[in-house]
C-alpha positions as CSV (number, residue, x, y, z in Angstrom):
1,X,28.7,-21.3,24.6
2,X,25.2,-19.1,24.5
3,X,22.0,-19.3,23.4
4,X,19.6,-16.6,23.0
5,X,16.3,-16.0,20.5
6,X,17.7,-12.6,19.1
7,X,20.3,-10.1,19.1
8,X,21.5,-7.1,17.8
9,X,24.5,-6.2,15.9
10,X,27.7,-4.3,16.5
11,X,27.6,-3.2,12.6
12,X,31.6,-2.5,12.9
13,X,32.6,-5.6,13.0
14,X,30.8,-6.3,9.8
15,X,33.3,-4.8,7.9
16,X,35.6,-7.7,9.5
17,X,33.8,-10.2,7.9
18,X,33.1,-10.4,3.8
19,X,29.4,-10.8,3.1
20,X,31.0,-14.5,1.4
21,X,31.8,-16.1,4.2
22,X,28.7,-15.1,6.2
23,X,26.6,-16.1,3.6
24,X,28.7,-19.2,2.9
25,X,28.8,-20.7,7.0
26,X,25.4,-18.8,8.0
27,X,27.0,-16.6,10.7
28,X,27.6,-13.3,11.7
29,X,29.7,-11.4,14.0
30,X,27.7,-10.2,16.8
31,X,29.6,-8.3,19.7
32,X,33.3,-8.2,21.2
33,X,33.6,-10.1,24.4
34,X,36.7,-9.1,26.1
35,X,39.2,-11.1,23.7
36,X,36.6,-13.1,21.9
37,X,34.5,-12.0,18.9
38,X,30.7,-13.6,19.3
39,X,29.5,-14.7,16.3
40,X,25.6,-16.8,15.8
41,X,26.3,-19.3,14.3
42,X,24.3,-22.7,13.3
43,X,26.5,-25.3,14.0
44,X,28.9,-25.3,16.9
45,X,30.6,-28.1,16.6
46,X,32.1,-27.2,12.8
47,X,35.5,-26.5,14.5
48,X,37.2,-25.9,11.0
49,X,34.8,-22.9,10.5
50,X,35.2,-21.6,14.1
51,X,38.8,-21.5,13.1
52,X,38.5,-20.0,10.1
53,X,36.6,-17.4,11.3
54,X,39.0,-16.4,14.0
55,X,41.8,-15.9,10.9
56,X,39.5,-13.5,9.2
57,X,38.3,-11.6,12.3
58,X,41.6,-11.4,13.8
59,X,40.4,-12.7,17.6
60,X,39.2,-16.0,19.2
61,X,35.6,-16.8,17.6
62,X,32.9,-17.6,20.9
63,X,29.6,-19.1,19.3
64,X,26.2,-18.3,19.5
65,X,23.7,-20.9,18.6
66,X,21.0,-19.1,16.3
67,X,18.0,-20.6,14.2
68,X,18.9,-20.4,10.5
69,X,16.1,-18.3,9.4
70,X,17.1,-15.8,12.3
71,X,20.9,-15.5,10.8
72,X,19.3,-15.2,7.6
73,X,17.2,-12.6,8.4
74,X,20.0,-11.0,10.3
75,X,22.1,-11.0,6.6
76,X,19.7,-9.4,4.8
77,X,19.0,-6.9,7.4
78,X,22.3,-5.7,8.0
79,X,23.9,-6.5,4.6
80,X,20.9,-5.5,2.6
81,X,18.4,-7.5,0.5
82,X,19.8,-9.5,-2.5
83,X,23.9,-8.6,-0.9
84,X,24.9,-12.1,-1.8
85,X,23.7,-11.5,-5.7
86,X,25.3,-8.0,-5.6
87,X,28.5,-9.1,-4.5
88,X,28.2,-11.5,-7.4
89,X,27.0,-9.1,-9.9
90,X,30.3,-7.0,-8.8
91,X,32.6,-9.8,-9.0
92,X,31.2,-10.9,-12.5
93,X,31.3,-7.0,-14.1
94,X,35.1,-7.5,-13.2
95,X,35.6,-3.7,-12.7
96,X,35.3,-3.1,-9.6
97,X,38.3,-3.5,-6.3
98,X,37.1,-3.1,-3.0
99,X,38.8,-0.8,-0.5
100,X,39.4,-1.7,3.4
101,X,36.5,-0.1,3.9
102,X,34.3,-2.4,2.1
103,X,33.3,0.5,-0.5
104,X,33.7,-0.3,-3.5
105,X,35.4,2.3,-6.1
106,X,34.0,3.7,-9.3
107,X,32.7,1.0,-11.5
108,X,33.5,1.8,-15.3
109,X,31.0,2.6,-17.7
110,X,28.6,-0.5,-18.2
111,X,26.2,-1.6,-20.5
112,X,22.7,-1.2,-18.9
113,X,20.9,-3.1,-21.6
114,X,23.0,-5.8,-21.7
115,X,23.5,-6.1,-18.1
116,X,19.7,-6.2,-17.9
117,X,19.4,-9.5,-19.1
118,X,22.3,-11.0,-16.4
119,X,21.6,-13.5,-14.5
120,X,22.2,-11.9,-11.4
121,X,20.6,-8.8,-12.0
122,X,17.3,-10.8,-12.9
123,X,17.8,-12.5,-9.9
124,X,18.4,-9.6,-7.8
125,X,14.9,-7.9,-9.3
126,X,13.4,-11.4,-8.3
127,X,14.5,-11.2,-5.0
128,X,13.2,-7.4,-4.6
129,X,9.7,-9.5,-5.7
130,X,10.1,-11.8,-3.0
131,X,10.6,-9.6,0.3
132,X,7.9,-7.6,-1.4
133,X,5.4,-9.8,-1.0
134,X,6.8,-11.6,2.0
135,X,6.5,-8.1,3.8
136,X,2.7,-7.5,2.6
137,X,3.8,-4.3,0.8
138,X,1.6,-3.0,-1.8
139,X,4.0,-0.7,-3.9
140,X,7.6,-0.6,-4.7
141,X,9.5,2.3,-5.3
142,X,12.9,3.1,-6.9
143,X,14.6,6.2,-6.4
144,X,17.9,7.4,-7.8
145,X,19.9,9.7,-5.6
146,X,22.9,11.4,-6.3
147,X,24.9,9.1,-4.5
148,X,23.0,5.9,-4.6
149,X,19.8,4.4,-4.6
150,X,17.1,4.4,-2.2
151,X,14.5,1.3,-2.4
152,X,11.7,1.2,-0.7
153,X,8.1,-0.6,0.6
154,X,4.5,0.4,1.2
155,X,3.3,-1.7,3.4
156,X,-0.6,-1.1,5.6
157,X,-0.2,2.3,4.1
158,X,3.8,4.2,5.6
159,X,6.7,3.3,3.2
160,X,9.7,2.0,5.2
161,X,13.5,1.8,3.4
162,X,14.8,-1.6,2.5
163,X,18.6,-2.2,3.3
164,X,20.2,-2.2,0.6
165,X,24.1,-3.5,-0.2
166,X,26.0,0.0,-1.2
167,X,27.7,-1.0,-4.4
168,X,23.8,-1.7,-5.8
169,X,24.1,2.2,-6.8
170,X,25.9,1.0,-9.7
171,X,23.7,-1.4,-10.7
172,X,20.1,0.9,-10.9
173,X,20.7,1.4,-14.6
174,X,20.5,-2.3,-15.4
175,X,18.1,-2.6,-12.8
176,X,15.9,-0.1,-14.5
177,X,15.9,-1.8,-17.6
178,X,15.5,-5.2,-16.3
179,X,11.8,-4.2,-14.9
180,X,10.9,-2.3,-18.4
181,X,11.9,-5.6,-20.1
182,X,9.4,-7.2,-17.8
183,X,6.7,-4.7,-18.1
184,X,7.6,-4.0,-22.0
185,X,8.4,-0.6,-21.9
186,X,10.6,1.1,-23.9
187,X,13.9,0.5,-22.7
188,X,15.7,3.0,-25.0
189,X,13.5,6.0,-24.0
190,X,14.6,7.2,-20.8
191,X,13.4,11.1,-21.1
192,X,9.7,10.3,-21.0
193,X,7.6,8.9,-17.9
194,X,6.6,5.8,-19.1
195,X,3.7,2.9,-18.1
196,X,3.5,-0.8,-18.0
197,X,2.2,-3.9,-16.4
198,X,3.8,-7.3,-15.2
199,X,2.1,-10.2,-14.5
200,X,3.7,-13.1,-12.6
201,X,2.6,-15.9,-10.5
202,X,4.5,-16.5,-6.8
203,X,3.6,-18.9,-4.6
204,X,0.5,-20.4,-6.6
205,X,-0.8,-16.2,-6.7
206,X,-1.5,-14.4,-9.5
207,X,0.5,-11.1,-8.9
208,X,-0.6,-8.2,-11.2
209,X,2.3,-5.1,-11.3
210,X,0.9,-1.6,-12.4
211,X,4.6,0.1,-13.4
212,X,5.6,3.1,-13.9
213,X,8.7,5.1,-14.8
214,X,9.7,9.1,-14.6
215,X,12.7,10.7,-15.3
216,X,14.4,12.3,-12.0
217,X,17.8,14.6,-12.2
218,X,19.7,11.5,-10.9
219,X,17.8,8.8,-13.6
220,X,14.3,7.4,-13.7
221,X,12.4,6.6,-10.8
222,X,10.2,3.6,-11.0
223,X,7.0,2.7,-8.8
224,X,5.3,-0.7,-8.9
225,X,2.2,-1.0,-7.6
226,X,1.4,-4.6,-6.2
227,X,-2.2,-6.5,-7.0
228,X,-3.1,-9.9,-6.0
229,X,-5.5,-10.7,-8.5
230,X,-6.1,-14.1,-6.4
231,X,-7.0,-12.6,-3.1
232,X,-10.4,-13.6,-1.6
233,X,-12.5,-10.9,-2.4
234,X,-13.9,-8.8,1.2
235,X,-16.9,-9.3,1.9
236,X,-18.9,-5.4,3.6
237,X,-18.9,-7.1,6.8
238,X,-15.0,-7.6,5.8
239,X,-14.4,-4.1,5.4
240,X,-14.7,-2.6,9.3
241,X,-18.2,-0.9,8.9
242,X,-20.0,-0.5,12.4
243,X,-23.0,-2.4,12.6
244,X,-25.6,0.1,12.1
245,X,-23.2,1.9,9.3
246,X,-23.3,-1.4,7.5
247,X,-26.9,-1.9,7.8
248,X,-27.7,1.9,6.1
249,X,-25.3,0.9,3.3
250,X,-26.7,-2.3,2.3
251,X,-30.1,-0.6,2.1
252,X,-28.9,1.9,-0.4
253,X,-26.7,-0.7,-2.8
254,X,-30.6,-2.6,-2.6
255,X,-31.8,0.3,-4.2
256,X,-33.4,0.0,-7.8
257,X,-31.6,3.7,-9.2
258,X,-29.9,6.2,-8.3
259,X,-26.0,7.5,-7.7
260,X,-23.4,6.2,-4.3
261,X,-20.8,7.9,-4.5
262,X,-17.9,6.4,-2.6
263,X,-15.5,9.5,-2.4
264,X,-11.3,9.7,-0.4
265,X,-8.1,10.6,-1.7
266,X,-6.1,7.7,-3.7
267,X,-5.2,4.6,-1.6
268,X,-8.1,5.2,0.9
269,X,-9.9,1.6,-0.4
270,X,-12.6,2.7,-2.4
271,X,-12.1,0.2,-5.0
272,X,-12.3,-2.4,-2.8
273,X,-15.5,-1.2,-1.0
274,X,-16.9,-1.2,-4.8
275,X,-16.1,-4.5,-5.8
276,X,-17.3,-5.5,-2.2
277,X,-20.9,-3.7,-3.3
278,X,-21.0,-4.9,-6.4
279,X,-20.2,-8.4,-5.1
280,X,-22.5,-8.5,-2.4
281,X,-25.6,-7.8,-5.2
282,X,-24.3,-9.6,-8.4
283,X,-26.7,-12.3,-9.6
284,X,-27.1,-14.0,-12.5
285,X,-30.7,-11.4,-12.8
286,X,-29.1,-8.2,-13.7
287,X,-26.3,-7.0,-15.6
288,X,-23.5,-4.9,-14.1
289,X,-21.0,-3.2,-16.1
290,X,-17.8,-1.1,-15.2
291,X,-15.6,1.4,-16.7
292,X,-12.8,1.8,-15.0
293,X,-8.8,2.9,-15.4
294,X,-7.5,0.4,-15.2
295,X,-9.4,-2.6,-14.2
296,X,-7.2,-3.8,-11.3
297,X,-9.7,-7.1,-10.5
298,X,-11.8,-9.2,-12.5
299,X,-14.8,-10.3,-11.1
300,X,-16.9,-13.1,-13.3
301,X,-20.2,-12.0,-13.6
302,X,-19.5,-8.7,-14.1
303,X,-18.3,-6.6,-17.6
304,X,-15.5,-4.8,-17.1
305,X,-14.4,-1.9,-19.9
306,X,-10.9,-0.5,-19.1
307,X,-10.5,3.1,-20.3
308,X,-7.8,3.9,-22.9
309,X,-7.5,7.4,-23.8
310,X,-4.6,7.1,-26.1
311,X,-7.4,5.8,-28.4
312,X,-10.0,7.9,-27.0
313,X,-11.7,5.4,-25.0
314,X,-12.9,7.9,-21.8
315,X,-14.8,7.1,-18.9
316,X,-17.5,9.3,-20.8
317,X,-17.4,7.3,-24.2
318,X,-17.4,4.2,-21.9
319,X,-20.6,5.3,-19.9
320,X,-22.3,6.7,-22.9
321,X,-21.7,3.1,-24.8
322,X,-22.4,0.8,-21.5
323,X,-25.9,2.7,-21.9
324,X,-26.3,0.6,-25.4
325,X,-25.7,-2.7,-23.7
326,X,-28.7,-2.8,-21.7
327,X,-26.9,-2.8,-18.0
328,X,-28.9,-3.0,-14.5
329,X,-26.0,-1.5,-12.4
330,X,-23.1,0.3,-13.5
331,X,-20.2,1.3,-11.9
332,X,-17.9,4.6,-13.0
333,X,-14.2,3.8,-11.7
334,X,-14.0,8.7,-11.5
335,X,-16.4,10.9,-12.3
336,X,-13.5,13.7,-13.5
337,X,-15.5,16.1,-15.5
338,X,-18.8,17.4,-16.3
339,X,-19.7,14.9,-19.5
340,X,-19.3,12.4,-17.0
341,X,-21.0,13.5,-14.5
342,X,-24.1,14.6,-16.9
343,X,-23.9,10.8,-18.5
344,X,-24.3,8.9,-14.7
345,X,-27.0,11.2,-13.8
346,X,-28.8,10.7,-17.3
347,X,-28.2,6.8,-16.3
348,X,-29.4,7.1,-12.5
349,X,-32.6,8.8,-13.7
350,X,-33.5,6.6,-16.5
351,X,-34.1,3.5,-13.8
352,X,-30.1,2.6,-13.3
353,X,-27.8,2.0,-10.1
354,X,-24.9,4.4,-10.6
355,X,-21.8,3.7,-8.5
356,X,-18.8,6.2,-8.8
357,X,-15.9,7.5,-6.9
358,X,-14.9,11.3,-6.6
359,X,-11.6,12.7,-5.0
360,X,-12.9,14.8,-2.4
361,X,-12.3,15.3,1.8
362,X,-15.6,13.9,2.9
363,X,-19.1,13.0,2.0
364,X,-20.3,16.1,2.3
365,X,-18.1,17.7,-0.5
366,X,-18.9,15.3,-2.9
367,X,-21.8,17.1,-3.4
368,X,-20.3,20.5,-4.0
369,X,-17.7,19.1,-6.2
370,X,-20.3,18.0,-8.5
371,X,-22.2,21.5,-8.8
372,X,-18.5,23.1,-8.9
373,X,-18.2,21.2,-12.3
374,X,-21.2,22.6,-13.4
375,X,-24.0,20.0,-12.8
376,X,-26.9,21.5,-11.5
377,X,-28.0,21.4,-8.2
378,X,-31.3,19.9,-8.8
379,X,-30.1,17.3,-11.1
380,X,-27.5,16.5,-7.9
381,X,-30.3,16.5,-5.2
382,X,-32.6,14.1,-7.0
383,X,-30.0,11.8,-8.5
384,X,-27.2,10.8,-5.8
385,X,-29.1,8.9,-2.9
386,X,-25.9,8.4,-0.4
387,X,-22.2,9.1,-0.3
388,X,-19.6,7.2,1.9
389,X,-16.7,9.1,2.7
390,X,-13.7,6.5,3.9
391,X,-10.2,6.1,5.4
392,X,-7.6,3.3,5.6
393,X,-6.3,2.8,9.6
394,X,-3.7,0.4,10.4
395,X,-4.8,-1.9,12.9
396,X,-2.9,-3.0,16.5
397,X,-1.0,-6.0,16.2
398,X,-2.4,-8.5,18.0
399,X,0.7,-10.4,18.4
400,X,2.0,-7.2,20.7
401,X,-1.4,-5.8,21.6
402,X,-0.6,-4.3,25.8
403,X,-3.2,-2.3,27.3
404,X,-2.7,1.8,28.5
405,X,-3.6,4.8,29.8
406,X,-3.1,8.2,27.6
407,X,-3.2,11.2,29.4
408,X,-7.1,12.7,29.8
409,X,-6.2,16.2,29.2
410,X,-5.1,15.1,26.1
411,X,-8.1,13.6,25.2
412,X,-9.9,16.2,26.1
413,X,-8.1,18.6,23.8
414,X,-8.8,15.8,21.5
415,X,-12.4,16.2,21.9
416,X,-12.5,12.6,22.4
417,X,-15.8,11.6,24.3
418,X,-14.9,10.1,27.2
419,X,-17.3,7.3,29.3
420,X,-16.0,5.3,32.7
421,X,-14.2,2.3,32.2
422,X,-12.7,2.9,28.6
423,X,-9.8,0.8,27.8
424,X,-6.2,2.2,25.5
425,X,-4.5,-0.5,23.5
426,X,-1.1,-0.2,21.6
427,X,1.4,-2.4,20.2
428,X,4.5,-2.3,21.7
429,X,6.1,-4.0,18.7
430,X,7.6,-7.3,17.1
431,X,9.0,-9.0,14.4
432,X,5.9,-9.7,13.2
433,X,4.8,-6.4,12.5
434,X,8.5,-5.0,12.0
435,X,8.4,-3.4,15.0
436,X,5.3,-0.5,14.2
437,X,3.1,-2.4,16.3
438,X,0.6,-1.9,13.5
439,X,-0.7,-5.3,11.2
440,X,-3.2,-5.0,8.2
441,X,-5.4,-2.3,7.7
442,X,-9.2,-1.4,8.1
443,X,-11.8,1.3,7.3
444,X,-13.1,4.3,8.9
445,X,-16.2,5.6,7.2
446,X,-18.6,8.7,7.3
447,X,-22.3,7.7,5.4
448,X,-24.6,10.9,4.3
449,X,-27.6,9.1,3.1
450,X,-29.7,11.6,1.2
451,X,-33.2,13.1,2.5
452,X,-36.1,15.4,1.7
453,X,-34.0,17.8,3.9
454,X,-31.0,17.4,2.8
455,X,-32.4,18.0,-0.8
456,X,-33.4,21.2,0.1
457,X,-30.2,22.1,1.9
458,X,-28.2,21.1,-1.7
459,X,-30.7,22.6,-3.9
460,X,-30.3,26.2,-2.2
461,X,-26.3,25.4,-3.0
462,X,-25.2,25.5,0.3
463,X,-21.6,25.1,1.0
464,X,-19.9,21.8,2.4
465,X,-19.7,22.9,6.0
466,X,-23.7,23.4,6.0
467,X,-24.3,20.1,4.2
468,X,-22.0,18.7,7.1
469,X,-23.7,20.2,9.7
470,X,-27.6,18.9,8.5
471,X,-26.4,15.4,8.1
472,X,-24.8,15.3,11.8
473,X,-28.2,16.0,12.9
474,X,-29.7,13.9,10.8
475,X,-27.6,11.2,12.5
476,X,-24.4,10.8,10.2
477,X,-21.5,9.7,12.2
478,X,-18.6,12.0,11.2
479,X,-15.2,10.0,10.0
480,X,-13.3,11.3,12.9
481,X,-16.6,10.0,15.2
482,X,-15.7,6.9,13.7
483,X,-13.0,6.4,14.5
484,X,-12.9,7.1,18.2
485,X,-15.5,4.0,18.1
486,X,-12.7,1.9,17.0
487,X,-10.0,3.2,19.4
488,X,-12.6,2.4,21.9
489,X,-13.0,-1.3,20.5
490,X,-9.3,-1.7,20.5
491,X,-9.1,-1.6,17.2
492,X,-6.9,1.0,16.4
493,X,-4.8,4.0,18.2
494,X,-5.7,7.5,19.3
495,X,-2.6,8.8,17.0
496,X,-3.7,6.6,13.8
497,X,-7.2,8.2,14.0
498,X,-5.6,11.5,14.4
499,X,-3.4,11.4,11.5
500,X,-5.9,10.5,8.8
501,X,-8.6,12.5,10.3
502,X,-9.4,15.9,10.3
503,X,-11.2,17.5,13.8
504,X,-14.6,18.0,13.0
505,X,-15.6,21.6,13.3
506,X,-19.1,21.5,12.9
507,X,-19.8,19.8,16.3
């Protein structure tokens, strides 16, 4: 009899042994020994079920004492997420055989409405739920192929495949449906891209879903994006900002008008680094209002308009009405266009704090992008008083945290600033962190405060690169700069920095 902590698989003999029994005894076939089979099993001693077993898998069982979370997660690994409820969803359609194989042949035609509100397809869609959140991953995404479907997590940023059982292929129809019902879509239109929301509670959390659906040439593809409307709120200090990065931020969100831009491409955490700002200065003094699309967190204290342009409600209606209502602070979720661009600056200029985001590379370009739409350069110099550029780095495990050495040429081609006595961490991997050696995520930012020189520099329309360049010397620390200084803490790794980071040319 053995013992270990883990294992791995021989996924042949799988196939030996239906998904019912393993679920039924909590075992599963590990390896062939010689003439033994090695299965993990719980319980030892249960010789009926060693017997049993041996019938089935056509050898003499040897046990392997495992935990039963470990089988468990062993099941779901190799079987695929929700197999137990798929194998019952097949058994209950009644139109399916299975094959030696453990395929299972065509299915006939089935009713994906009605089969949305089975049991077990509801329960499979809860399950999907479950590992979602038990795995920290902040979207879900469905996608029909031609000869299946493919499910998969974003979690700290990469999307990683769930296992899946094969026969769910026949099942995404009514799977489909099933999260429209939730998210009250429109289950009969299946042409059009579609969007809805869910709200559920798991595990005493509110959990807010963001849905949406678009048809694809093998059937519509469905994303879910994940929002725990119960999380504790982050705090700047929260958010990764170096010390004196922090310090120069603060000042500006103290500031009694004016524009901060917060500008990165979607999923980079400027929402959060908003709510964090408008946290860190809400007082029962002054008003702050937002419009924003949507409004993914309330925050009490603070009035929150979400936009609606099927009824005409834009972010430049919103900001010109907010205006009417007396507000200290406001905050601008996009500036998209020129009205609302023009409307912020009116706002900043008539004695308000103006928070907004804008979709651009750096800090830098934020300022272009606004005289690109057509707002004058002047009005641009004397309204926006700093811009934080930011990124979202995954951060080293550490639970598998080792120390070591990179190779220095390659840090020199790197330009990476090398001093004596510099420390390398990695994680090497685990179950905790599903192997990446990466858990959570942090920021890497890039602050342009705006000066009398920089004015001038913006005024005389001077292109990104030259905006760039005046702010280095006027002490901004570039995003890439930034995050070398947290490859240098042990924050993060040399290849995280480099994939969300561009080289900086201008140094």
């Amino acid at each position: 009899m053995e013992k270990t902590p883990g294992f791995d698989i021989d996924q042949n003999l799988l196939l030996k042994l239906p998904l019912k029994i393993a679920s039924k005894f909590k075992v599963i076939p590990v390896k062939e020994d010689n003439n033994h089979i090695i299965v993990a099993v719980t319980d030892p001693n249960n010789i009926q079920m060693l017997d049993e077993l041996a019938l089935i898998l056509g050898k003499k069982v040897k046990p392997l004492i495992a935990g039963e979370e470990e089988i468990t997660a062993s099941i779901k690994r190799y079987y695929g997420v929700g197999a137990d409820t798929v194998a019952r969803m097949v058994a209950e359609s009644g139109s399916a055989t299975v094959e030696k194989n453990g395929e299972f042949k065509e299915l006939e035609e089935i009713d994906d409405t009605a089969l949305a509100q089975d049991a077990s397809v509801i329960q499979f869609v809860n399950q999907i739920f479950i590992e979602a959140l038990k795995e920290r991953a902040t979207d879900i995404h469905l996608e029909p192929q031609q000869k299946g479907l493919k499910i998969r997590f974003r979690v700290d940023g990469n999307l990683r495949d769930v296992p899946i059982p094969p026969a769910l292929k026949y099942f995404r129809g009514a799977i489909v449906s099933r999260i429209k019902i939730m998210a009250e879509m429109n289950i009969a239109e299946r042409r059009l891209p579609q969007d809805g929301r869910i709200e559920m509670k798991s595990g005493g959390k509110q959990i807010d879903c963001r849905v949406s659906t678009i048809p694809t040439l093998y059937g519509e593809g469905v994303v879910l994006r994940i929002l725990d409307k119960t999380s504790v709120r982050y705090g700047l200090p929260e958010l990764g900002m170096l010390p004196d990065t922090l310090v120069k931020f603060e000042k500006l969100i103290e500031k009694p008008y004016g524009i901060i831009l917060v500008t990165g491409p979607t999923g980079s955490g400027k929402t959060t680094t908003l709510y964090s700002a408008l946290s860190k200065i809400n007082s029962p003094e002054i008003k702050i209002m937002t419009v924003e699309e949507p409004v993914e967190y309330s925050v009490e204290g603070i009035n929150q308009i979400p936009v609606n342009s099927k009824i005409g409600l834009t972010f430049a209606r919103g900001l010109r009405h907010i205006l009417r209502h007396d507000p200290d602070i406001i905050m601008v979720g996009e500036i998209r266009d020129l009205e609302t661009a023009e409307i912020a600056i009116r706002a900043s200029l008539t004695g308000h704090l103006v928070f907004a985001t804008l979709h651009t590379n750096d800090a830098a370009g934020a300022a272009t992008r606004l005289i690109d739409m057509g707002v004058e350069p002047y009005l641009v110099a004397s309204s926006v008083v700093g811009i934080l550029a930011q990124r979202l780095i995954r951060v080293i495990d550490g639970n598998c945290k080792v120390e070591y050495q990179p190779d220095k040429e390659y840090l020199k081609d790197l330009k990476f600033k090398l001093s004596n006595g510099e420390k390398f961490y990695k994680g090497k991997g685990c179950e905790q962190c599903l192997n990446t050696g990466y858990y959570g995520r942090s920021g890497i930012y890039e602050l342009l405060v705006i000066n009398e020189a920089l004015k001038k520099t913006i005024m005389d329309r001077a292109m990104a690169s030259e905006i760039k360049a005046a702010a280095i010397a006027n002490g901004m620390r570039t995003l890439r700069e930034d995050g070398w200084e947290k490859v240098k803490k042990g924050i993060t790794t040399i290849n995280e920095i480099i994939k969300v980071t561009q080289e900086d040319e201008t140094i």
